[in-house]
matplotlib code that plots the C-alpha trace (Angstrom):
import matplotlib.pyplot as plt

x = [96.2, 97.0, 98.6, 101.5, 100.4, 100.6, 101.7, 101.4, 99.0, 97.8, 95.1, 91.2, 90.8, 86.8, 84.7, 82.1, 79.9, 77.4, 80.3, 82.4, 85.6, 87.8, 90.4, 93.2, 95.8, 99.1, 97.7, 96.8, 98.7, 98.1, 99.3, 97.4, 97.7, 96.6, 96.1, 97.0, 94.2, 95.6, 97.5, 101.0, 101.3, 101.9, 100.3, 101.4, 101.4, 100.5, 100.3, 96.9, 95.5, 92.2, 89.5, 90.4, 88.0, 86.8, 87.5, 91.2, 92.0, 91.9, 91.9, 95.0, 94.5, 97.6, 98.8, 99.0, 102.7, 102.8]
y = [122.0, 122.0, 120.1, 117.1, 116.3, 120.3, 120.5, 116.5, 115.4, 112.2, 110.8, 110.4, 107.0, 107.0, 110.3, 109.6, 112.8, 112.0, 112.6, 115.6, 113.3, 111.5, 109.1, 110.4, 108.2, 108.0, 110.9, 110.8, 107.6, 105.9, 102.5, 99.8, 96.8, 93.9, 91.1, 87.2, 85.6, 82.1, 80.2, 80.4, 83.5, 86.9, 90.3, 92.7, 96.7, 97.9, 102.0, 102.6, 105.6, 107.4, 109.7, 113.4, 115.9, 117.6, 121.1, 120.7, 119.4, 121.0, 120.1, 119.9, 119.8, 118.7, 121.6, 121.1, 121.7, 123.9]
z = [121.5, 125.3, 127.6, 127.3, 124.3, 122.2, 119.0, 118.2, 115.2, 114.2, 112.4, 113.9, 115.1, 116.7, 117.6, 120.4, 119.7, 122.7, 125.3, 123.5, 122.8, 119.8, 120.2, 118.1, 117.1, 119.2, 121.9, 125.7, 126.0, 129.4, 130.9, 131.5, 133.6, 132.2, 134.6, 133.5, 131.9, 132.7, 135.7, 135.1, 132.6, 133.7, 133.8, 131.4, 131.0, 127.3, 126.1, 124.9, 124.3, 125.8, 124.1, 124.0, 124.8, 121.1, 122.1, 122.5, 119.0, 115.7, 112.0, 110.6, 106.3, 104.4, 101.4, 98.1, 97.1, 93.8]

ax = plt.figure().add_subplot(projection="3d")
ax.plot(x, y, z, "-o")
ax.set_aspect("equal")
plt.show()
């Protein structure tokens, strides 16, 4: 509901109820650098996203057309 990501929905993906948070499909994308795992191959950088706190998103229900 706030921040970079306002206004963007996308499906529930994990809910971690201890901490407050749920990772939400597609939202609060950061980069990560991945180091090489073997000699010769390089690093890379891949989007992933991180948990959400629970407060700032809402249920969105899908209507019914008539």
């Amino acid at each position: 509901m706030i921040g970079a990501d306002s206004g963007k929905t996308g499906k529930v993906l994990k809910a971690y109820p201890k901490l407050g948070k749920v990772l939400v499909e597609g939202m609060n994308m950061h980069k990560k650098h991945l180091r090489a795992r073997q000699e010769g191959k390089k690093g890379q950088v891949i989007d992933k996203a991180f948990p959400v706190s629970a407060s700032n998103v809402k249920l969105v229900e899908k209507r019914a057309d008539k």
